[in-house]
MITI-706794 format. One record per residue (C-alpha): x, y, z. Coordinates in steps of 0.25 Angstrom, whole numbers, padded with zeros to 4 digits, always signed. Layout:
BEGIN
XYZ...
***
This chain:
BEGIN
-0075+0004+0010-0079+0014+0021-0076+0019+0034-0083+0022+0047-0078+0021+0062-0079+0009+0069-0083+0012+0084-0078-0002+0089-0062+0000+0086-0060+0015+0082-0056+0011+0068-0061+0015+0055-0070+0003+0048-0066-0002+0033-0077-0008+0029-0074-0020+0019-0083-0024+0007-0075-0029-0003-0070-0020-0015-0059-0010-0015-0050-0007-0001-0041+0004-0001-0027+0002+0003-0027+0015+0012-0039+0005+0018-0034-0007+0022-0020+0000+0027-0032+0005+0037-0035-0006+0043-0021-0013+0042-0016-0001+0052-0030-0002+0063-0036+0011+0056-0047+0004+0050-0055-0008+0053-0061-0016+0042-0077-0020+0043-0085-0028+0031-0095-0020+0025-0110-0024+0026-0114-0036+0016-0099-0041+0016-0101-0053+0022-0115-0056+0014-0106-0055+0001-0097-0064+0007-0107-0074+0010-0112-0074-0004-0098-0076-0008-0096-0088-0001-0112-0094-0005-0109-0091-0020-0095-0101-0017-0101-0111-0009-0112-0114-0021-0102-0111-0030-0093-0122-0024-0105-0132-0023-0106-0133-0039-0090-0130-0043-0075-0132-0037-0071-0121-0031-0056-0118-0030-0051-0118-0016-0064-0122-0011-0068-0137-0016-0052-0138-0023-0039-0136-0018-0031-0123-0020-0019-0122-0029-0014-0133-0037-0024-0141-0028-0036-0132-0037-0041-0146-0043-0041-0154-0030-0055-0154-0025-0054-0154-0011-0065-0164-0001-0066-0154+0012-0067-0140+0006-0069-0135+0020-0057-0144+0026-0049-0139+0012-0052-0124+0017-0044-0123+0031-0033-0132+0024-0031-0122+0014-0031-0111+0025-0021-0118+0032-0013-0118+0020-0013-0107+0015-0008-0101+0026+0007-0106+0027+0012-0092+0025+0027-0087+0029+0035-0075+0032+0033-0065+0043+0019-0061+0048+0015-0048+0042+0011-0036+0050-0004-0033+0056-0007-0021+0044-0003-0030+0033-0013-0042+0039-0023-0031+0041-0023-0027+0028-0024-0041+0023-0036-0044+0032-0043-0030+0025-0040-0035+0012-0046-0050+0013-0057-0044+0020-0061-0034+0011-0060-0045-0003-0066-0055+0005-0078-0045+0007-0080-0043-0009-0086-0058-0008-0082-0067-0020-0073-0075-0011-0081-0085-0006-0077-0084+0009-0086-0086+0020-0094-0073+0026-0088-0078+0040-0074-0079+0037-0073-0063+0030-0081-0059+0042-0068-0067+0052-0060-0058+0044-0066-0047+0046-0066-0049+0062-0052-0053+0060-0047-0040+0055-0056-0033+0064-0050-0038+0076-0036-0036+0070-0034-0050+0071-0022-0053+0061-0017-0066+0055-0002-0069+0056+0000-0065+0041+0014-0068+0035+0022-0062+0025+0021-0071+0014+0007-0076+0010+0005-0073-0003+0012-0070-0018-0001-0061-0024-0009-0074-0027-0018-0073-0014-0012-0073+0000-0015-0086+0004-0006-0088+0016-0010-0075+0024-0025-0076+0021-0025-0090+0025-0017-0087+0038-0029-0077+0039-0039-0088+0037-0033-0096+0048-0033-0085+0058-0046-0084+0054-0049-0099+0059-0043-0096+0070-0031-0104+0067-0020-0095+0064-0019-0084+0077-0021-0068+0074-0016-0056+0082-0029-0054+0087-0041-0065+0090-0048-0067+0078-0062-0064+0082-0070-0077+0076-0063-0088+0068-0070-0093+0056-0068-0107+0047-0066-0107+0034-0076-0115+0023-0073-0121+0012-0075-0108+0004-0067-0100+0014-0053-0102+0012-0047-0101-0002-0056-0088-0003-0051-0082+0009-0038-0085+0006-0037-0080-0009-0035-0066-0008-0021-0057-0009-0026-0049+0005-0010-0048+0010-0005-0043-0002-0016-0032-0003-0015-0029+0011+0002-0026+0010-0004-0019-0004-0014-0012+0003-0004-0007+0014+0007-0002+0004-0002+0006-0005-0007+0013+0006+0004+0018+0011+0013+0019-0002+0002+0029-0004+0006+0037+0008+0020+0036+0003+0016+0041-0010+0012+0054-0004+0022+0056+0005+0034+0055-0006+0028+0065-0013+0026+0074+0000+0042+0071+0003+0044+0074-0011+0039+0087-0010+0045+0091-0001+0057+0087-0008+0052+0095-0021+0051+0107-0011+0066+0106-0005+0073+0105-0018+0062+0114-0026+0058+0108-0036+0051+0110-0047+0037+0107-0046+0034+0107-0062+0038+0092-0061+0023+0091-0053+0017+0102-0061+0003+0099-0067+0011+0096-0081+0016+0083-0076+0003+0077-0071+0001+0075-0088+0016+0072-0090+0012+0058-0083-0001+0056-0083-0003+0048-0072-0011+0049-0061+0000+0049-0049+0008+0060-0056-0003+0070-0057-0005+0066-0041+0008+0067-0039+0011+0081-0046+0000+0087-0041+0002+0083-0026+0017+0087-0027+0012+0100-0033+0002+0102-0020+0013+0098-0010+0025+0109-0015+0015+0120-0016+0022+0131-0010+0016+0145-0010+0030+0150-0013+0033+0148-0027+0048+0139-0028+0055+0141-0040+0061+0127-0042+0076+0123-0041+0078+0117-0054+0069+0114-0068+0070+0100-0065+0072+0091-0054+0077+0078-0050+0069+0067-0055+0066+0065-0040+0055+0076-0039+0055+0079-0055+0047+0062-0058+0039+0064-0045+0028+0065-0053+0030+0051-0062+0038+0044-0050+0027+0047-0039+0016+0047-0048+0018+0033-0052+0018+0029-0039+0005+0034-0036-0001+0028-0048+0006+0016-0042+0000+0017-0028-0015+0018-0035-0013+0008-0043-0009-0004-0030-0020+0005-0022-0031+0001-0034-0027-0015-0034-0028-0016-0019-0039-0009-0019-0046-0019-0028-0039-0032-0023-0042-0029-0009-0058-0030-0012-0060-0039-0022-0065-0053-0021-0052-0060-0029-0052-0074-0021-0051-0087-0028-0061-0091-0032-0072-0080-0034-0085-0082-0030-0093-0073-0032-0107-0074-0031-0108-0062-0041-0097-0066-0051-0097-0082-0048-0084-0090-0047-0070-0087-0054-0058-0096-0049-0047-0085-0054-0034-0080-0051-0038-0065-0043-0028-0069-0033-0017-0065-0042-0013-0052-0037-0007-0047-0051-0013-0033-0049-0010-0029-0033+0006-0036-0038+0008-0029-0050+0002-0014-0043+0011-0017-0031+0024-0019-0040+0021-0007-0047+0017+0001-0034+0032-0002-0029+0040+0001-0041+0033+0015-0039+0036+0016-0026+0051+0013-0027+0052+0023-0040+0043+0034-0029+0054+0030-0018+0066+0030-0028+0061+0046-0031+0060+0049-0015+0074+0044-0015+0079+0054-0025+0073+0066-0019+0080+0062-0005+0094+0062-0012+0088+0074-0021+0088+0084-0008+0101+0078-0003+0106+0085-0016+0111+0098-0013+0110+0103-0027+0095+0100-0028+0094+0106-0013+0103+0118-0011+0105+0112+0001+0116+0104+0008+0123+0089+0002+0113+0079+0010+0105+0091+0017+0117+0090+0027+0119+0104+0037+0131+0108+0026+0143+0100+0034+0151+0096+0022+0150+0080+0020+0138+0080+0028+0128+0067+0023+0114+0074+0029+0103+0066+0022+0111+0059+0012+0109+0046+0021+0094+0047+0019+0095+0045+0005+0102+0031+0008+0091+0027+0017+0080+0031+0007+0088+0024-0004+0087+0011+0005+0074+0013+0008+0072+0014-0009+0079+0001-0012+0070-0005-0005+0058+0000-0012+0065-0003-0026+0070-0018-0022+0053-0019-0017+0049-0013-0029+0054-0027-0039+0037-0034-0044+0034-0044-0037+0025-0048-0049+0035-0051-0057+0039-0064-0047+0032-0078-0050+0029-0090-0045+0022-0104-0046+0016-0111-0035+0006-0121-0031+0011-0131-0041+0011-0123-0052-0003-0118-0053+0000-0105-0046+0010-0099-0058+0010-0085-0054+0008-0074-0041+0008-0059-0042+0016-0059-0030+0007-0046-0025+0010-0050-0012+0025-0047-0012+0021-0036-0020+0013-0030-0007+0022-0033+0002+0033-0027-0005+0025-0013-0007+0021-0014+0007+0038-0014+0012+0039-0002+0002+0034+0007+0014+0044+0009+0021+0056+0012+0013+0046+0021+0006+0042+0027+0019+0057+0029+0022+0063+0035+0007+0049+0046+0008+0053+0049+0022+0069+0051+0019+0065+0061+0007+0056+0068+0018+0068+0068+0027+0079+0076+0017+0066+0083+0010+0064+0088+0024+0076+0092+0027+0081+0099+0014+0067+0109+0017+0071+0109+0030+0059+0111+0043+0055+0126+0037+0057+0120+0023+0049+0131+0012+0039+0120+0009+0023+0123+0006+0012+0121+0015+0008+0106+0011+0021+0101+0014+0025+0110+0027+0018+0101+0036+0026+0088+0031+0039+0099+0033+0034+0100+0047+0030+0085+0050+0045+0082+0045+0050+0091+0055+0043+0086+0065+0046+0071+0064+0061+0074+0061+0064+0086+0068+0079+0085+0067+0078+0084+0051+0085+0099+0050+0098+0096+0056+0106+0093+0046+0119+0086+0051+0123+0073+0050+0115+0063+0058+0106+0051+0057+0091+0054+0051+0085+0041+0052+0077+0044+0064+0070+0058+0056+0071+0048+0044+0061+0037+0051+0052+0050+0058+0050+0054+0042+0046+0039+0040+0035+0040+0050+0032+0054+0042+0031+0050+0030+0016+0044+0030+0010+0056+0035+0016+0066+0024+0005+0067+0014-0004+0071+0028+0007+0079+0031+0007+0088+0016-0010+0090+0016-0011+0076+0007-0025+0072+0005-0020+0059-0001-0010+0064-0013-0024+0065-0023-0030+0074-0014-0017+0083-0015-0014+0080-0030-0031+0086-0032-0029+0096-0025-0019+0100-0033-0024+0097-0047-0036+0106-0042-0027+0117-0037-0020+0115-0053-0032+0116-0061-0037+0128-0052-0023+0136-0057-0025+0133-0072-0041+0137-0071-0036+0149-0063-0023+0151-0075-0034+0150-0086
***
């Protein structure tokens, strides 16, 4: 993919070929900041994609295309072409409420991009409507519940309908196609609305990721903790990827150029595991962001036909992989949560602090923040209740042929509703962080501007009486997405190079 600017609508261009699509990608165009385009040779691949089927259809049955679907994959079928719209029409019972325009987006990117790999069979016409559809912001009533991680049949043949000009969109679709015989089970076998909520969460659980470990800081700073739990040591005490990024972006961000001697020789597991707990979740994140990446471009429709590879009738709709990376991303992102949690009661804790019960103005029995913690503690249960596998669900259908699903698409969804009670338990850590530093807190310069961004958006934080926070407790909310901006973060790898380069130059220097 690359970009360039588009001088017809002021947005970026995504061009689409096929091949790997980055979450941080189509979240792009699911919000209006990118536009995608089909790259040059696209639509010729495609076209050999569908010559290759129609000769391979004239010497063997193909399934969905001369046969029935399902437990109708033995019944040859007269009309092909009658048979196609049938199954469109079909397909497309779907139920639930309609889902909003940045997860349809994001579907739309997703189908278009796999359908420009070629391998599907689908007509050159049809993948250039979509295109025009998507471009024209031209959105399908898309439901809730349209798939169970074995190919979203009910929201891709909603698509296809809008596409005929059948089912109404929120904008004209520019030119409305019909369907062939070869079109419709191929266009419809894809796990686009699953990726698409995929897509959406990982990009933004990756925003998250580094903002809970800029409110962590600053939680590390206002209790003075003892950074030897991040030191260098660590990064091989677990070996993992995500802990060396997380040690050595937590060492970059408390830099101070006054040395603090720290409060105690160990701290509470809530800043002392930071490294395993956070780092975990990192490796998490990488992991859901590479399956996405590579379901999102590949050709995985049912049957393949490939003029390269030649014909497979296989089971690459079963979404085993983005399921089982999903389930595992939550887990990690309730255990992340359950830490912010602890930090928040952790500054409430006068012992840990030096500081007043609940960071209250010292008028005995006053509660202060300790409400903040409920409301975080709320926002956690929600994450650990979210955080059950999907995969570990069953179920049989379509007379007992289909015996099993991934269930990837509740999996998507699921980590797609875990953004906002994360948003809120980061931003209430911010909130009591903040206020246990205080407006003029003694912090170094990488977090001084998130110090200031908090004062700002919640100007009222420092008075310490008794009152109702949520109003600086949503304002934080808003906040929370533009820390790592805020604290100099080039991306958290950027920060965690920076400072192994920074390490290795004071050991060449020692020796």
């Amino acid at each position: 993919m690359t970009t360039t600017d588009d001088p017809w609508d002021g947005l970026a261009v995504l061009v689409l070929e096929g091949g790997d699509l980055a979450p941080v990608d189509v979240e792009r165009v699911a919000h209006r900041a990118a536009v995608p385009r089909l790259a040059e040779g696209v639509l010729e691949r495609v076209a050999a994609s569908a010559a290759y089927a129609d000769e391979v259809a004239r010497t063997r049955p193909v399934y969905g295309r001369s046969t029935g679907v399902g437990a109708n994959r033995m019944v040859a079928v007269s009309d092909p072409a009658a048979q196609a719209v049938r199954l469109i029409r079909s397909h497309a019972t779907s139920a639930g409420p309609l889902r909003d325009a940045p997860r349809v987006r994001a579907m739309l990117t997703i189908r278009l991009n796999q359908l420009a790999a070629g391998g599907s069979g689908v007509a050159p016409d049809v993948v250039a409507a979509l295109a025009e559809m998507i471009a024209a912001d031209a959105l399908p009533p898309v439901r809730e519940w349209v798939g169970i991680g074995t190919g979203d049949l009910s929201a891709l043949g909603t698509t296809a309908l809008a596409l005929m000009g059948k089912v109404p969109c929120t904008a004209a679709v520019p030119r409305t196609v019909a369907f062939g015989a070869g079109d419709a089970l191929a266009f419809l076998s894809s796990n686009a609305a699953a990726l698409g909520d995929a897509a959406l969460a990982v990009a933004e659980l990756r925003r998250l990721a580094d903002a809970a470990l800029v409110t962590a800081a600053l939680a590390c700073v206002a209790v003075r903790g003892n950074v030897e739990a991040f030191g260098p040591v660590v990064e091989s005490v677990t070996p993992f990827p995500g802990t060396a990024t997380v040690c050595r972006v937590l060492r970059g961000l408390v830099a101070s150029p006054d040395a603090v001697q720290p409060a105690r020789i160990q701290d509470p597991f809530a800043l002392r595991v930071l490294p395993q707990v956070g780092g975990a979740w990192l490796d998490a994140i990488r992991r859901a962001d590479d399956v996405v990446r590579a379901m999102a471009g590949a050709a995985s429709e049912n049957p393949a036909l490939s003029p390269e590879l030649g014909v497979a009738h296989h089971g690459g709709f079963h979404a085993a992989y983005l399921g089982q990376a999903l389930d595992a991303l939550r887990s990690a992102t309730a255990q992340a949560a359950q830490l912010s949690v602890a930090r928040t009661a952790m500054l409430d804790e006068p012992s840990i602090t030096g500081d007043e019960p609940f960071l209250g103005d010292g008028t005995p029995g006053v509660s202060g923040t300790m409400v903040v913690e409920y409301a975080v503690a709320a926002a956690l249960g929600e994450l650990v209740a979210d955080a059950a596998p999907t995969g570990l669900q069953s179920v049989t259908l379509s007379r007992g042929l289909e015996e099993g699903a991934s269930f990837a698409a509740q999996a998507a969804a699921r980590t797609l509703a875990s953004i906002p009670p994360l948003r809120a338990v980061i931003a209430g850590e911010l909130l009591v962080a903040a206020r246990a530093l205080g407006p003029d807190g003694a912090v170094g310069p990488v977090l001084r501007p998130v110090l200031d961004a908090v004062a700002e958006a919640a100007p009222l934080l420092g008075d310490r009486r008794d009152r109702d926070l949520t109003a600086e407790l949503l304002a934080l909310c808003e906040l929370v997405d533009r820390l790592p901006a805020l604290a100099g973060l080039d991306g958290l790898d950027g920060l965690a190079a920076q400072e192994a380069q920074r390490t290795s130059s004071g050991r060449s220097s020692s020796a």
